[in-house]
DOTIMI-926679 format. One record per atom (N, C-alpha, C): x, y, z. Coordinates in steps of 0.02 Angstrom, whole numbers, padded with zeros to 5 digits, always signed. Example, Ala and Ser with C-alpha at 12.3 -4.5 7.8 and 13.67 -1.06 7.14 Angstrom:
+00660-00284+00390 +00615-00225+00390 +00660-00165+00390 +00642-00112+00354 +00684-00053+00357 +00645+00002+00394 
END
This chain:
-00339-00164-00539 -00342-00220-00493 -00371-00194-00427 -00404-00238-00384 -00439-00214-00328 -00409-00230-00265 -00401-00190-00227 -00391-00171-00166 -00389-00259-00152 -00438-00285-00153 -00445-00352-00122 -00399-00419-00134 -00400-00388-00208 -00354-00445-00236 -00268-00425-00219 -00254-00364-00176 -00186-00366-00181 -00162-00390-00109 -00203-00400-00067 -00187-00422-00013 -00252-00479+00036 -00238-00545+00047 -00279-00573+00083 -00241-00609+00143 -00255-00598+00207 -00225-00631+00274 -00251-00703+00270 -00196-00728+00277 -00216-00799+00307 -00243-00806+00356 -00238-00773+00416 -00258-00756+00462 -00233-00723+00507 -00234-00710+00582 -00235-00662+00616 -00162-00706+00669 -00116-00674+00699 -00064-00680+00739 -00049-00643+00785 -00021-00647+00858 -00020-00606+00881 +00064-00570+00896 +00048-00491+00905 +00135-00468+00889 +00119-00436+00936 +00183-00421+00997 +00207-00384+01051 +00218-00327+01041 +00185-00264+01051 +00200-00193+01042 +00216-00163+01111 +00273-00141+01124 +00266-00121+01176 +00240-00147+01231 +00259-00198+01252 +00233-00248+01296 +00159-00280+01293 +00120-00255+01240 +00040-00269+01230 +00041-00306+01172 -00005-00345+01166 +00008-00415+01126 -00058-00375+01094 -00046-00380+01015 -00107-00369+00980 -00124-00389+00918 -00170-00407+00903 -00177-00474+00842 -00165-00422+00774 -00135-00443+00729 -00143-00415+00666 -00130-00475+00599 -00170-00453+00532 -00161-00501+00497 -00092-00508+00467 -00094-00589+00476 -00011-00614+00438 -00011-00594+00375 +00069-00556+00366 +00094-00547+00305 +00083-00478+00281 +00040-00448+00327 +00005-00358+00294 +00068-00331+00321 +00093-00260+00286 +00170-00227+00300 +00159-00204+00366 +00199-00195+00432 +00188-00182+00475 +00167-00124+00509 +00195-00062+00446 +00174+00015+00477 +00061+00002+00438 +00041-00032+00412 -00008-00037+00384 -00066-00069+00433 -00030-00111+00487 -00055-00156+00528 -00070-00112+00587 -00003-00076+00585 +00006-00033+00667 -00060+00024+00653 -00035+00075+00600 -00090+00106+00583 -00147+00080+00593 -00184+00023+00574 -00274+00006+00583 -00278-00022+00650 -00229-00032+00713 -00235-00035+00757 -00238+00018+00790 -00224+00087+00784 -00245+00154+00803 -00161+00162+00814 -00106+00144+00797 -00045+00169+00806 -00004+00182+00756 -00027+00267+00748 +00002+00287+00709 +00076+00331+00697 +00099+00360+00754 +00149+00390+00781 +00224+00317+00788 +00261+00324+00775 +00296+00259+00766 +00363+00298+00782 +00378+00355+00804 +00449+00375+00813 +00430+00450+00846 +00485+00488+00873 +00476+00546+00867 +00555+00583+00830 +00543+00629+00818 +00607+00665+00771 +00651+00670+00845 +00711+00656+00825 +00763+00680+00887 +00787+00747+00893 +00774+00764+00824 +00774+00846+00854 +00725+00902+00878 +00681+00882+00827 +00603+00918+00871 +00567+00916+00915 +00583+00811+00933 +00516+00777+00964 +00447+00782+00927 +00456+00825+00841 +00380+00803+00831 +00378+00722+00820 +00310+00718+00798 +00274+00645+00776 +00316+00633+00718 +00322+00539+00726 +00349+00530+00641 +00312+00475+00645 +00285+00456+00582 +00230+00388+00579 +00263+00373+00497 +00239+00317+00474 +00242+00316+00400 +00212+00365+00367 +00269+00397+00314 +00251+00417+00250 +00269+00405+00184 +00315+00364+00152 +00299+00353+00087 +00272+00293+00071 +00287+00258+00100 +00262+00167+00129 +00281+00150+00059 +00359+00166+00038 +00390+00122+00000 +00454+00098+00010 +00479+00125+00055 +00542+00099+00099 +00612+00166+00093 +00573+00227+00062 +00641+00266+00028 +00649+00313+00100 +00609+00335+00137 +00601+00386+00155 +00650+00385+00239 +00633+00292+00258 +00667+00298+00322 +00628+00314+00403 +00562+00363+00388 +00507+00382+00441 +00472+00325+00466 +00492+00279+00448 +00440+00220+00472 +00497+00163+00524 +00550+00192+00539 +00603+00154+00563 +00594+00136+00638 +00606+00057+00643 +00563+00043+00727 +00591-00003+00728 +00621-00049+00795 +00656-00108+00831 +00599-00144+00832 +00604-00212+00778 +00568-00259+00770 +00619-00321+00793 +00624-00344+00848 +00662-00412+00857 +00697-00398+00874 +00745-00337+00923 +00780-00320+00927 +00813-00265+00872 +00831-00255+00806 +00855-00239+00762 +00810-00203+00724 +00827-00137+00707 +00804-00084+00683 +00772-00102+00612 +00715-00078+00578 +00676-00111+00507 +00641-00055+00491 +00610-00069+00439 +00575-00011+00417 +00511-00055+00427 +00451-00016+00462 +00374-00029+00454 +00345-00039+00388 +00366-00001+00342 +00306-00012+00279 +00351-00070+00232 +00410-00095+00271 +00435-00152+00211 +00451-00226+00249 +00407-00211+00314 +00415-00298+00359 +00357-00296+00353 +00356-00377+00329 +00280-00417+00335 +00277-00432+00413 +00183-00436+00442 +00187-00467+00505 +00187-00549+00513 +00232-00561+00559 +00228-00633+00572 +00220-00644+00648 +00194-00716+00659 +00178-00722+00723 +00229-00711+00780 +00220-00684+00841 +00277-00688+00883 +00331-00624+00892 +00309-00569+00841 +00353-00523+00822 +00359-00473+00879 +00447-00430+00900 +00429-00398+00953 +00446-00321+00938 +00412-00282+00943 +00407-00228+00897 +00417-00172+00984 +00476-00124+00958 +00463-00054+01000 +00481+00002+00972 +00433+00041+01008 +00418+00100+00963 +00469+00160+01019 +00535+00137+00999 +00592+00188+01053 +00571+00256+01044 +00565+00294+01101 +00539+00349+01093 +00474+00396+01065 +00449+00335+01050 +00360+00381+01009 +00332+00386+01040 +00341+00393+01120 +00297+00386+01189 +00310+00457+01213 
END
């Protein structure tokens, strides 16, 4: 099956990152969205401070964990919807 057929946006919405409003397509998983917007860093480790961004982008792993609406979610298993308020605690 092709790339194309597994995902098509209805169209484009805009979601609050960190106080910056930036359009991404409805319904694509959110660490997938953040990524092709150039944001890839989505946490930092609390013990190292290294980088943590998505890595298994199937929901097991936990690295993709970010305050969407208030309340903590995983990036690679929330769809985007319009209005969404996303912070990236600490990946700064």
């Amino acid at each position: 099956m092709s790339a194309s057929l597994l995902f098509k946006p209805s169209r484009l919405v805009a979601v609050t990152v960190e106080g910056e409003t930036r359009q991404m397509p409805e319904g694509m998983m959110l660490a997938s969205a953040l990524a092709a917007t150039g944001l890839r860093v989505l946490r930092r480790s609390p013990r190292t401070g290294a980088p943590r961004g998505a890595f298994c982008l199937m929901g097991a792993c936990q690295e993709c964990a970010i305050h969407v609406d208030g309340a903590l979610a995983q990036a690679c298993m929330t769809p985007v919807r319009e209005g969404m308020q996303i912070e990236l605690r600490g990946a700064r």
